[in-house]
C-alpha positions in Angstrom: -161.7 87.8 -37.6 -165.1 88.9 -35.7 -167.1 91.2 -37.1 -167.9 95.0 -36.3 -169.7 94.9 -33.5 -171.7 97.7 -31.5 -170.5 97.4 -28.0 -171.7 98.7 -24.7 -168.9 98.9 -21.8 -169.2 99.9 -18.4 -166.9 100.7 -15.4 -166.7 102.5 -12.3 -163.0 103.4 -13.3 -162.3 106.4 -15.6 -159.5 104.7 -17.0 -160.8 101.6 -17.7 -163.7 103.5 -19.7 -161.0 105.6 -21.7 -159.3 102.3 -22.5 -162.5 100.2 -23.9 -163.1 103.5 -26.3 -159.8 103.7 -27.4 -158.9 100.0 -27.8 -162.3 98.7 -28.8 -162.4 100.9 -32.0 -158.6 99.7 -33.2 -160.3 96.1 -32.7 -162.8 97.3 -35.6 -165.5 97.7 -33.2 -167.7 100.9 -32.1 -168.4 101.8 -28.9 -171.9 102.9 -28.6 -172.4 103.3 -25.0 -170.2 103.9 -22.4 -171.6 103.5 -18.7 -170.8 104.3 -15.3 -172.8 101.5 -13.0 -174.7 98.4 -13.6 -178.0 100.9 -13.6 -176.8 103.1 -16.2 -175.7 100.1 -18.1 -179.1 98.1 -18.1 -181.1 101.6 -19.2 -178.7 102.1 -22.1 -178.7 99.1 -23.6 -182.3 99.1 -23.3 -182.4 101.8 -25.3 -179.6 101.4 -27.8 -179.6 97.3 -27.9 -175.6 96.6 -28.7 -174.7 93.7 -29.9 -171.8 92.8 -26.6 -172.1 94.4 -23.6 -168.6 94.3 -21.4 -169.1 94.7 -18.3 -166.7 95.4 -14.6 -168.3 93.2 -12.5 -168.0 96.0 -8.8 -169.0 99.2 -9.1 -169.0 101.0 -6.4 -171.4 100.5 -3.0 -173.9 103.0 -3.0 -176.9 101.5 -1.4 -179.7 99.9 -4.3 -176.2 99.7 -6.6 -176.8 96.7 -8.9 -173.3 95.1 -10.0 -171.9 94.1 -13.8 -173.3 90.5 -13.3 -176.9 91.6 -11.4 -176.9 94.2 -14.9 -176.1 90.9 -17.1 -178.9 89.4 -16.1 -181.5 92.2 -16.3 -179.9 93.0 -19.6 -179.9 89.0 -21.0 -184.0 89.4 -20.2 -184.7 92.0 -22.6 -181.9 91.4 -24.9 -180.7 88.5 -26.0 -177.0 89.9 -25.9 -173.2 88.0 -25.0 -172.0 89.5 -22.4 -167.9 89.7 -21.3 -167.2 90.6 -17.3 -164.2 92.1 -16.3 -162.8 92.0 -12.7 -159.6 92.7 -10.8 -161.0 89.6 -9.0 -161.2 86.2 -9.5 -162.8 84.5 -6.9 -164.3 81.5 -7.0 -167.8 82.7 -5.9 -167.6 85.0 -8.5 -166.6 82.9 -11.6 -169.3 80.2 -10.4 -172.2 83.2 -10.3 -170.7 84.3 -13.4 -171.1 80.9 -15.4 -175.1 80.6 -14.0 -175.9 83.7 -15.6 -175.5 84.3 -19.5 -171.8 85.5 -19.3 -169.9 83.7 -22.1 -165.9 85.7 -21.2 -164.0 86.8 -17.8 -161.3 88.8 -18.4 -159.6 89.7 -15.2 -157.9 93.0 -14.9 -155.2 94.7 -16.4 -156.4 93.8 -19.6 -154.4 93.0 -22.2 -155.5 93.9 -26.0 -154.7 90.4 -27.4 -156.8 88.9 -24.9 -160.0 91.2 -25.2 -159.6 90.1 -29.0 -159.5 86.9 -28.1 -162.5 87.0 -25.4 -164.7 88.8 -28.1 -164.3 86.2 -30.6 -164.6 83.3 -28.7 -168.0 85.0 -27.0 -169.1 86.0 -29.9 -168.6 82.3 -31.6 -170.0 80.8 -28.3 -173.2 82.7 -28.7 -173.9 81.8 -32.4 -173.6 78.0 -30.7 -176.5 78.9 -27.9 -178.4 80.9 -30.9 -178.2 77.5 -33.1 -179.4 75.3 -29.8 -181.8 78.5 -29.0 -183.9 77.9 -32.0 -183.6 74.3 -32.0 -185.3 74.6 -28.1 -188.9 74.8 -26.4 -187.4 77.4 -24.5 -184.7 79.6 -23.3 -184.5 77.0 -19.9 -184.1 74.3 -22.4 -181.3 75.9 -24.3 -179.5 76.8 -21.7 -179.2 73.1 -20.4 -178.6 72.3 -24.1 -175.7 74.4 -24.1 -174.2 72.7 -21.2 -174.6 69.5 -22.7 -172.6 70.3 -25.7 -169.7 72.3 -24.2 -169.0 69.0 -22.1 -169.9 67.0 -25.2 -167.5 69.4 -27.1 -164.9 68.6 -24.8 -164.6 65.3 -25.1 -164.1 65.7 -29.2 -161.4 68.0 -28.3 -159.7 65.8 -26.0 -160.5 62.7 -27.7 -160.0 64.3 -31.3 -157.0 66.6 -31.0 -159.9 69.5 -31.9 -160.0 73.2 -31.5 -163.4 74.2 -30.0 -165.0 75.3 -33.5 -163.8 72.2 -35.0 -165.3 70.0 -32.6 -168.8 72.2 -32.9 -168.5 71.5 -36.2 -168.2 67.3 -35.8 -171.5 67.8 -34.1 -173.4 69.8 -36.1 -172.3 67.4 -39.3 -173.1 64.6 -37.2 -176.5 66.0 -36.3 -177.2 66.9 -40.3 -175.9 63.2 -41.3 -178.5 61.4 -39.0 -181.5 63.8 -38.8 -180.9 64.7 -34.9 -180.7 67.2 -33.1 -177.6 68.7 -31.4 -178.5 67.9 -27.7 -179.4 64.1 -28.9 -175.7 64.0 -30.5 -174.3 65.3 -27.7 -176.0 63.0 -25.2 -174.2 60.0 -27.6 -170.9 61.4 -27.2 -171.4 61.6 -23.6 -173.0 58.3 -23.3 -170.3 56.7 -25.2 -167.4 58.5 -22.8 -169.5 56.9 -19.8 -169.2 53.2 -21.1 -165.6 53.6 -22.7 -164.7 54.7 -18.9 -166.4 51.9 -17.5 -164.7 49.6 -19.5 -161.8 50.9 -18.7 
């Protein structure tokens, strides 16, 4: 089970505001700001510095308007933070600027309470991962391509494995302990090894 967490959620929706600060808190979780637009978002968590930020992805058009991905990323450059969008869309353009910047959940609307359990968890375990590879980094660039080696190195452990996703973090990390490496060089051995298993096949 996740730990309390102080979350900040916004939306353009009334409704969908109501339901984050009635469902969140049943989840164990407070709800310490509650925003309107990707502005109002970025300036409260500035302020109050939650620990998840959940996010609709379009609200509303008014002319300067920032949206709940442009807000992720002014938010992910002052606070390290996970951050969860929400959308009654799932486009393709969207998922794809979604996964360049910092969002570890997409939850597409109506949302369901078993699966905005399920996305905090996950983000929340997904973050501790980029936190590990974080400090193990030069920089934040760095991590973030570290992270992207391990999710696909992850992956193939899964596949290969029969693993859940922790589980397989887990066979890295050991691995990593066991012969003094860092996680990206394990992870470029898993992958390396999936190349010429392929090619031999």
């Amino acid at each position: 089970m996740t730990k309390p967490l102080r979350i900040a959620v916004a939306d353009d929706e009334p409704d969908m505001r109501d339901y984050f600060a009635r469902i969140l808190p049943v989840l164990g979780h407070e709800v310490v700001v509650v925003a309107e637009d990707g502005q109002q978002l970025v300036d409260a968590c500035e302020a109050v510095r939650p620990e998840l930020v959940i996010t609709d992805i379009r609200m509303g058009d008014a002319p300067g308007a920032i949206d709940g991905i442009q807000a992720a990323v002014q938010i992910f450059e002052k606070l390290a933070v996970p951050v969860i969008l929400v959308s009654a869309f799932s486009d393709s353009d969207l998922i794809e600027r979604a996964e360049m910047n910092h969002v570890l959940a997409y939850l597409v609307k109506p949302v369901k309470q078993a699966d905005l359990e399920t996305a905090i968890a996950l983000s929340m375990r997904r973050f501790e991962q980029f936190r590990s590879l974080e400090r193990e980094a030069t920089d934040l660039r760095q991590a973030l391509e570290d992270r992207k080696l391990i999710e696909r190195a992850k992956g193939i452990l899964m596949r290969k494995l029969v693993l859940d996703e922790q589980e397989a973090f887990k066979r890295l990390q050991k691995s990593a302990r066991e012969r003094n490496r860092k996680l990206r060089e394990i992870a470029e051995m898993v992958l390396l090894s999936e190349e010429i298993l392929g090619e031999e096949a």
